[in-house]
DRENMI-906202 format. One record per residue (C-alpha): y, z, x. Coordinates in steps of 0.5 Angstrom, whole numbers. Example, Ala and Ser with C-alpha at 12.3 -4.5 7.8 and 13.67 -1.06 7.14 Angstrom:
<atoms>
ATOM,-9,16,25
ATOM,-2,14,27
</atoms>
This chain:
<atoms>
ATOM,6,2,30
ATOM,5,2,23
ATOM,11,4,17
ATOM,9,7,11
ATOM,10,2,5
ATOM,7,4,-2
ATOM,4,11,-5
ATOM,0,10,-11
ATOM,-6,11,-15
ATOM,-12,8,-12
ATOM,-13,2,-16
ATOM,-7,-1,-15
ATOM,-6,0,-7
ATOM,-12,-4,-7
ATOM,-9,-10,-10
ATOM,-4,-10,-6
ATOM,-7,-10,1
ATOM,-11,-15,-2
ATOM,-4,-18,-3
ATOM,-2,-18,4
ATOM,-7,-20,8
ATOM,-6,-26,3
ATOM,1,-26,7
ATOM,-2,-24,13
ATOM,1,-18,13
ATOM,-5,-14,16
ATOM,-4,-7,12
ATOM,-8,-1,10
ATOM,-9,5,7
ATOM,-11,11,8
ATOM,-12,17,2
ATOM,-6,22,2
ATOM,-11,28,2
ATOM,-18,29,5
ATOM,-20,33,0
ATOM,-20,29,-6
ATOM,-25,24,-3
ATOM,-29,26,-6
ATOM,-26,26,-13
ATOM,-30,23,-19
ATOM,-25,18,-21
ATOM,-24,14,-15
ATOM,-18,9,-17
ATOM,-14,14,-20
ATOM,-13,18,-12
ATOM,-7,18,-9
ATOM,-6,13,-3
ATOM,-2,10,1
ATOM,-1,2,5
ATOM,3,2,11
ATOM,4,-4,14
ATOM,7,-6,21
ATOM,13,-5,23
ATOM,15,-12,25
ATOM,12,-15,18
ATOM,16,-9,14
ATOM,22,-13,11
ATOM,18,-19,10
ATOM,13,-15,6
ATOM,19,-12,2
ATOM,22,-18,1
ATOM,15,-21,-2
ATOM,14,-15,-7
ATOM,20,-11,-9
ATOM,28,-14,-11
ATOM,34,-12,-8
ATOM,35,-6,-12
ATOM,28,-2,-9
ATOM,25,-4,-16
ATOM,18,-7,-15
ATOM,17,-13,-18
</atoms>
């Protein structure tokens, strides 16, 4: 089963599978709304990452500090 783990923009949730998978933490994304598929301006659509529930905590201790703040 897969947890969320980020909503952003696009852009940024792209970066941060990448950065994952380079941990081997098989993540992915999906867009928070369908009917924004479509949208001109691709990197700006809301989206968010989920992980594995088992790599959760490793992937939270690999990108946010102790008080939930990214790092």
């Amino acid at each position: 089963m897969n947890k969320l783990f980020f909503t952003g923009d696009a852009c940024k949730t792209e970066l941060l599978v990448v950065m994952l998978e380079k941990h081997d933490i098989a993540a992915t994304e999906e867009f928070v709304s369908e009917e924004l598929r479509e949208h001109e301006d691709e990197f700006n659509r809301e989206t968010r990452v989920y992980v594995p529930e088992a790599d959760y905590e490793r992937a939270r201790r690999l990108f946010y500090q102790d008080d939930g703040s990214e790092i």
